[in-house]
MIBA-827953 format. One record per residue: residue in one letter; residue number from 1; x, y, z of N, C-alpha, C in turn. Coordinates in Angstrom, 2 decimals, decimal comma, m for minus. Layout:
# residues N
   resn   resi       nxx       nyy       nzz      caxx      cayy      cazz       cxx       cyy       czz
      a    NUM         X         Y         Z         X         Y         Z         X         Y         Z
...
# end
This chain:
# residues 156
   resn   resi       nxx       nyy       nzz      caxx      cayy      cazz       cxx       cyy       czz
      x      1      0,84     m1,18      0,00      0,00      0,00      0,00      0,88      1,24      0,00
      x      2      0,51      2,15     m0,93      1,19      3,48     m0,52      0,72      4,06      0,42
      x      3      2,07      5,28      1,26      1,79      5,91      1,83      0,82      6,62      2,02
      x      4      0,36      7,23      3,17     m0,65      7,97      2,93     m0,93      8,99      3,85
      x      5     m1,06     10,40      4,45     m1,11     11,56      5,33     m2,62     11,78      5,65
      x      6     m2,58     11,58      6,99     m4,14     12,54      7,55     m3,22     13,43      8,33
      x      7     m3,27     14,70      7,73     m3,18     15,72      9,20     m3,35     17,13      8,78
      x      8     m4,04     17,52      9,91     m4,53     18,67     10,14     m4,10     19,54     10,73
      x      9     m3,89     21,33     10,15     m3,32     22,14     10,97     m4,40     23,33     10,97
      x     10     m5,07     23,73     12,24     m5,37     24,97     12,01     m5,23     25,86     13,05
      x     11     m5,51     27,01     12,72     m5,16     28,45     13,48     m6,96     29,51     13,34
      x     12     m6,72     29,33     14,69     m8,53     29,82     14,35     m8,43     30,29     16,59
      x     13    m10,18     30,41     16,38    m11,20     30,92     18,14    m11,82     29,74     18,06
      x     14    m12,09     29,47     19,42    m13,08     29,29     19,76    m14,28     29,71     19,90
      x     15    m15,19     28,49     19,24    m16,76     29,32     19,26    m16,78     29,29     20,96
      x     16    m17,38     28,31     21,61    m17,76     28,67     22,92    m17,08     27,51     23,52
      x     17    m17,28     27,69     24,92    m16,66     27,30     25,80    m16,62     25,77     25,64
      x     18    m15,29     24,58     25,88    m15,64     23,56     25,74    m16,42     22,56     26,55
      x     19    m16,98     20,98     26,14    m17,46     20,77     26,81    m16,71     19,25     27,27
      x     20    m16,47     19,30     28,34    m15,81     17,99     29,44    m16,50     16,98     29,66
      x     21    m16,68     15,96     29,47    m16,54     14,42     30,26    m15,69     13,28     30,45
      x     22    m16,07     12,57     30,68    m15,42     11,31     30,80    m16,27      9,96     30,35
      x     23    m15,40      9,02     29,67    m15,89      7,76     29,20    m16,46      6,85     30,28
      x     24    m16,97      5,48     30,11    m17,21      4,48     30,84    m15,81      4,38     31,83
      x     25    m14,67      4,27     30,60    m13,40      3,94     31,07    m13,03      4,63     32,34
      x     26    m13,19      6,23     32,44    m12,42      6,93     33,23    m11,61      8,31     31,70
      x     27    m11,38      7,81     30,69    m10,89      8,45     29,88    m11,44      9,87     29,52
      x     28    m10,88     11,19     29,99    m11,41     12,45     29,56    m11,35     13,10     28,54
      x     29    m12,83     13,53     28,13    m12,82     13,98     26,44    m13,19     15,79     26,55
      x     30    m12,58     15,97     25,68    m12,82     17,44     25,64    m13,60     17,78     24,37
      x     31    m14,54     18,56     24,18    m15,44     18,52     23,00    m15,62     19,80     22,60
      x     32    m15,32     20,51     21,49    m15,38     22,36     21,46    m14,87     22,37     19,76
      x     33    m15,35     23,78     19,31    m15,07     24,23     18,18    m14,51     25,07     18,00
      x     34    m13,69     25,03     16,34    m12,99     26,07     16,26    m13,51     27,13     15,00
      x     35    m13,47     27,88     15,03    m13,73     28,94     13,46    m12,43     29,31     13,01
      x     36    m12,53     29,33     11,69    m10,85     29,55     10,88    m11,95     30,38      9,67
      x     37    m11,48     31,35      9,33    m11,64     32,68      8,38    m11,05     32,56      6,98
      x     38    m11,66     32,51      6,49    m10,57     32,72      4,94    m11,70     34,27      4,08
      x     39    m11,07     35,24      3,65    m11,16     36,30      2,97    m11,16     36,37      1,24
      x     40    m12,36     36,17      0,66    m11,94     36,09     m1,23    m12,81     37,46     m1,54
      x     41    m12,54     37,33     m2,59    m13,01     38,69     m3,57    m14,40     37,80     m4,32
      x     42    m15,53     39,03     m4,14    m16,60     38,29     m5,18    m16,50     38,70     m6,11
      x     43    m17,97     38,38     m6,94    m17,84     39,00     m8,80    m17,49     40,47     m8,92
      x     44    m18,14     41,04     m7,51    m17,73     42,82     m7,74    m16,73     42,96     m7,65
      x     45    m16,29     42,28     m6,93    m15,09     42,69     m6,47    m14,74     43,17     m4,96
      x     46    m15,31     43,04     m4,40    m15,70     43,03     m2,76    m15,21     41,95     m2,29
      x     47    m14,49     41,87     m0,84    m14,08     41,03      0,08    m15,15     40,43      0,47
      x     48    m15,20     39,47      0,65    m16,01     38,62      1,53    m15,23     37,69      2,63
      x     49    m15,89     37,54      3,69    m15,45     36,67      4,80    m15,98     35,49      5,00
      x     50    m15,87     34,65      4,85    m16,05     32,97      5,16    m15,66     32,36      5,76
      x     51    m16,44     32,14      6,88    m16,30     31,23      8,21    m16,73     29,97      8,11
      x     52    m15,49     28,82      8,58    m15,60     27,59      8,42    m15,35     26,52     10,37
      x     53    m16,34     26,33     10,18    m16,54     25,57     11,82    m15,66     24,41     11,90
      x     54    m15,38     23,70     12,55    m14,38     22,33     12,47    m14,89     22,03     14,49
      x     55    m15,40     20,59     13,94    m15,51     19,95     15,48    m13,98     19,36     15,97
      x     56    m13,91     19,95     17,30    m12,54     19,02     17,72    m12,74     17,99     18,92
      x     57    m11,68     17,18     18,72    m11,92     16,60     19,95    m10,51     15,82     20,61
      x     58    m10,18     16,45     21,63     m9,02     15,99     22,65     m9,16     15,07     23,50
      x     59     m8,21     14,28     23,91     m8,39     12,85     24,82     m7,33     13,49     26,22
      x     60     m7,31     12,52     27,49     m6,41     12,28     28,07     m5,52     13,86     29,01
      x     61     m4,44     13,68     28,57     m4,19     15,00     28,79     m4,27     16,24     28,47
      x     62     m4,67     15,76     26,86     m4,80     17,28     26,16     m6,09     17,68     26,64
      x     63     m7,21     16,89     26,83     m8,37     17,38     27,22     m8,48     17,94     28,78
      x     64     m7,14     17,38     29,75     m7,20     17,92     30,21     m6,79     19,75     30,40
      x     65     m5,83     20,06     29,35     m5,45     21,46     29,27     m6,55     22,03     28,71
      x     66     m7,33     21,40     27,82     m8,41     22,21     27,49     m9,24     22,83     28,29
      x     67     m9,31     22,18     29,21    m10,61     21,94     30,17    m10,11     23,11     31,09
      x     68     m8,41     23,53     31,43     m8,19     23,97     32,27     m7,91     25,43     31,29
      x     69     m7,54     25,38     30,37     m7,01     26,82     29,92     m8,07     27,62     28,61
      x     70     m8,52     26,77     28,05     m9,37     26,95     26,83    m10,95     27,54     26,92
      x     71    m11,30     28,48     26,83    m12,92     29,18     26,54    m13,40     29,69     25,37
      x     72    m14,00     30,06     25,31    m15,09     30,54     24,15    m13,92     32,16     23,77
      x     73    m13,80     32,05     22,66    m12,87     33,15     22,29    m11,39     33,10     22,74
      x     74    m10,64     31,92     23,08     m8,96     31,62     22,80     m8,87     31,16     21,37
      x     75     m7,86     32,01     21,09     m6,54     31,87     19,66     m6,00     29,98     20,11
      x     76     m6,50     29,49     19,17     m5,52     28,09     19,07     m5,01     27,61     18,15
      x     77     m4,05     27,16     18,08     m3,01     26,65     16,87     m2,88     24,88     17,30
      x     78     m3,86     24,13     16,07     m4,25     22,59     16,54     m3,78     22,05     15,57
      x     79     m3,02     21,05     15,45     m2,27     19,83     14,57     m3,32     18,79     15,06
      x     80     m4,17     18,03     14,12     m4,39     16,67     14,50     m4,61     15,92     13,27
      x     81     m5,79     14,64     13,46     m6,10     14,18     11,86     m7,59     14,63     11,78
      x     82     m7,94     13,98     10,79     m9,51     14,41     10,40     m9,88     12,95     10,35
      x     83    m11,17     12,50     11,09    m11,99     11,48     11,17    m13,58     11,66     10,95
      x     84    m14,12     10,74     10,41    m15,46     10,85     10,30    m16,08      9,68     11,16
      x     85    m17,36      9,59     11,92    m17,61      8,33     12,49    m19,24      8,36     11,76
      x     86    m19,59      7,66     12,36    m21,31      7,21     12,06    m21,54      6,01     12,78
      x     87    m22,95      6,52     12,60    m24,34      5,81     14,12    m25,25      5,58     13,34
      x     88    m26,37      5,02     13,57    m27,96      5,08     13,64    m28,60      5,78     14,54
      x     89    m29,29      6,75     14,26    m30,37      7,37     15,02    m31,28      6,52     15,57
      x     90    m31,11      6,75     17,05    m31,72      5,94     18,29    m33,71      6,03     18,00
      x     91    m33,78      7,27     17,62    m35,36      7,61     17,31    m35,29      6,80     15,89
      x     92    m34,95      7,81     14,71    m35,35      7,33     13,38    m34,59      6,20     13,07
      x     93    m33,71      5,62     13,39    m32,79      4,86     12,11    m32,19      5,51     11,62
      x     94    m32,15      6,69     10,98    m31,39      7,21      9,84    m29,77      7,27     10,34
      x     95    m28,97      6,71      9,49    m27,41      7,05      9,98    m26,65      8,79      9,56
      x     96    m26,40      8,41     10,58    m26,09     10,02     11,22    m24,10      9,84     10,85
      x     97    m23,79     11,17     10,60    m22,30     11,25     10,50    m21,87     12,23     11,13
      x     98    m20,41     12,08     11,67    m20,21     13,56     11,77    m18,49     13,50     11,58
      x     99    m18,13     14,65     11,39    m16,73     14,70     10,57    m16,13     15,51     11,85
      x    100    m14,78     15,20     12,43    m14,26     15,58     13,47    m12,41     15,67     13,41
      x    101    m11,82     16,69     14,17    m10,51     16,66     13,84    m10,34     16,05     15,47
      x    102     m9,36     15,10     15,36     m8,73     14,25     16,57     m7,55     15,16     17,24
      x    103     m6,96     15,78     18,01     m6,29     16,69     18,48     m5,33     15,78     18,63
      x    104     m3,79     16,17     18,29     m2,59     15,38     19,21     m1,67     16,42     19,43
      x    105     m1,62     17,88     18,84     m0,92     18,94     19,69     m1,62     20,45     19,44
      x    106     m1,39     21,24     20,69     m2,29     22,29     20,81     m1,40     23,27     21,34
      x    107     m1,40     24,36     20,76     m1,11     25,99     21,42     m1,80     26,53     21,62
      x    108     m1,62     27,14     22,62     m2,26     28,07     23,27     m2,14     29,64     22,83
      x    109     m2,84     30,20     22,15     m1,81     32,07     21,54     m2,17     32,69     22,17
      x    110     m4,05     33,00     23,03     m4,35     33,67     23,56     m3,48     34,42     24,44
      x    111     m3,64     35,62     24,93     m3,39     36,06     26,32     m4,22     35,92     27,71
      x    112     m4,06     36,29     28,87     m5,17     35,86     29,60     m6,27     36,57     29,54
      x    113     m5,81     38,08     28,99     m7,06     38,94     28,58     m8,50     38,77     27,54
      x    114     m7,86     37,90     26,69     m8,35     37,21     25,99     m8,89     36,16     25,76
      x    115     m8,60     35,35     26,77     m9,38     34,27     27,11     m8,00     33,02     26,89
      x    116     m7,88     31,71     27,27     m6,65     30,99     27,30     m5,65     31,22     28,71
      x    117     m4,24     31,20     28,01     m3,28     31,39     29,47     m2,66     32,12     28,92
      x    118     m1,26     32,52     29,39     m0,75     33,98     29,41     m0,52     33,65     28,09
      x    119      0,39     35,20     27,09      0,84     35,59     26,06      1,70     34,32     25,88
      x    120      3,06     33,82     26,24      3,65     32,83     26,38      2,91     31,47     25,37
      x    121      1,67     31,47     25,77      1,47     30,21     24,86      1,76     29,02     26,13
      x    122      0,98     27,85     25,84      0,83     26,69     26,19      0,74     25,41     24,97
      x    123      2,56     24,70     24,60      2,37     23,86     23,70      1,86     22,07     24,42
      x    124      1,32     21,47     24,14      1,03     20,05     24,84      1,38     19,28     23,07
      x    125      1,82     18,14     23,12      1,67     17,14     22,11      1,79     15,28     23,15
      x    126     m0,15     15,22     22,53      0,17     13,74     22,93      1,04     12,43     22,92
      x    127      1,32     11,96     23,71      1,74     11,11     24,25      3,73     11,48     23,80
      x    128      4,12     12,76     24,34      5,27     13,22     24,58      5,43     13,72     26,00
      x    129      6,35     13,13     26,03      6,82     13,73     27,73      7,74     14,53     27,42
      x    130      8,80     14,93     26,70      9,69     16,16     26,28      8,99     17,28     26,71
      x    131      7,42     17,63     25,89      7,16     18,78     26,52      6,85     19,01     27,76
      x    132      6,86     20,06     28,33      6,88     20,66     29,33      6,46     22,47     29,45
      x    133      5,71     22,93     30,31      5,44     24,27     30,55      6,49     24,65     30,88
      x    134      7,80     25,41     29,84      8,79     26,36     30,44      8,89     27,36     30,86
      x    135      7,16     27,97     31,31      6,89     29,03     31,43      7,85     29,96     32,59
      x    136      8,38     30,77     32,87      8,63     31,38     34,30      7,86     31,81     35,25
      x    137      7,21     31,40     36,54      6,77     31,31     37,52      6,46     32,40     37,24
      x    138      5,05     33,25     37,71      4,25     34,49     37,96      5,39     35,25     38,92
      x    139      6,25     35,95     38,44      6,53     37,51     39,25      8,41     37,05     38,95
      x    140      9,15     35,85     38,36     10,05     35,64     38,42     11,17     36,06     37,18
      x    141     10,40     37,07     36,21     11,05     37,22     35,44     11,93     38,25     35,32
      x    142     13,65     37,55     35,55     14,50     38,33     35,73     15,22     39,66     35,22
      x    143     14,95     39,12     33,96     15,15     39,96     32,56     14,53     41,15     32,37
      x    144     13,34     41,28     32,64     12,56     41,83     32,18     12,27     42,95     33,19
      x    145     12,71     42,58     34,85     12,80     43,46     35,83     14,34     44,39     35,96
      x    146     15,66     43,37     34,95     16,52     44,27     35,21     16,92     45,40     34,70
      x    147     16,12     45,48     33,44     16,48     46,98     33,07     15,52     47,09     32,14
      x    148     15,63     48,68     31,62     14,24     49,34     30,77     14,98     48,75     29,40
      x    149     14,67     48,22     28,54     14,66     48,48     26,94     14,28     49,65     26,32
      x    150     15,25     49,93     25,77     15,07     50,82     24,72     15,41     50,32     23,28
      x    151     14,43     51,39     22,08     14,49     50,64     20,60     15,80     50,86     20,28
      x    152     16,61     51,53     20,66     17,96     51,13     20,47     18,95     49,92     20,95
      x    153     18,26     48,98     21,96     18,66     47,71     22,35     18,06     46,84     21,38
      x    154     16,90     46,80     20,55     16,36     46,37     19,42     17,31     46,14     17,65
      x    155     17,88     44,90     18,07     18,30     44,57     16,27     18,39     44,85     15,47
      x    156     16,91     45,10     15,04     16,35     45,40     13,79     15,19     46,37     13,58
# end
C-alpha cells in the first residue's frame, strides 16, 4: 500500500466554551469548536469573509489542558487528523455522520485577557513527555525586571 497523510493544521477561536466528560473507562474527552476565516473577492469585487466551523476533539491530557485553559474566544493553533464516524439514530434509524478533527498537539496564543493562558502560549503534544510548561513562575522574570529596553537595544 502506498503511503498515505491525515493531518490537520489549524489556526482559528473558539466558538464557545468547551465541553468535558469522561468515558465508561475513566478516559477524559474534551469537546469544542474552532472557526478559521478565509477572505476572497466576489464578482464585484468586494471582500467577503467565510467562516468555516471544524468539530474538535481531545483525549487524556490534552483534554485535560483544554478543560483547564481553553474558553469561548482563545486563539488556538491545533495539529491533528480528520476522522469521520457514524451511528444510527436511536429515534429514526437514519445514519447520522459527523466529521471531526482528533487533536494530538495544541497551542495556546491567547493572552489571559483574551481568554486561554498567558501571552507565552501553552504547547502540549500527545503522548510526549519532552514537553513541558517552560513558562517562568508568575513575578520571576528576571530579565525583564533588570532593566528598561530601549528601541535602540532592538536589532532590527
Amino acid at each position: 500500500m502506498a503511503k498515505s497523510v491525515n493531518k490537520v493544521i489549524l489556526l482559528g477561536n473558539v466558538g464557545k466554551d468547551p465541553e468535558i466528560r469522561s468515558t465508561g473507562g475513566g478516559t477524559m474527552v474534551a469537546n469544542f469548536t474552532l472557526a478559521t476565516s478565509d477572505r476572497q473577492k466576489d464578482a464585484q469585487g468586494n471582500y467577503q469573509d467565510r467562516t468555516e466551523w471544524h468539530n474538535l476533539v481531545a483525549f487524556t491530557r490534552l483534554a485535560e489542558i483544554v478543560r483547564d485553559y481553553v474558553k469561548k474566544g482563545s486563539k488556538l493553533y491545533v495539529e491533528g487528523k480528520i476522522q469521520t464516524r457514524s451511528w444510527d439514530d436511536k429515534e429514526t434509524g437514519v445514519k447520522k455522520y459527523r466529521t471531526e478533527i482528533i487533536v494530538n498537539d495544541i497551542s495556546l496564543l491567547s493572552g489571559r485577557e483574551d481568554g486561554g493562558s498567558s501571552s507565552g502560549g501553552y504547547s502540549r503534544q500527545s503522548g510526549s513527555s519532552s514537553n513541558v510548561d517552560q513558562r517562568p513562575p508568575a513575578g520571576q522574570d528576571e530579565y525583564s525586571q533588570a532593566a528598561e529596553i530601549s528601541d535602540d537595544d532592538i536589532p532590527f
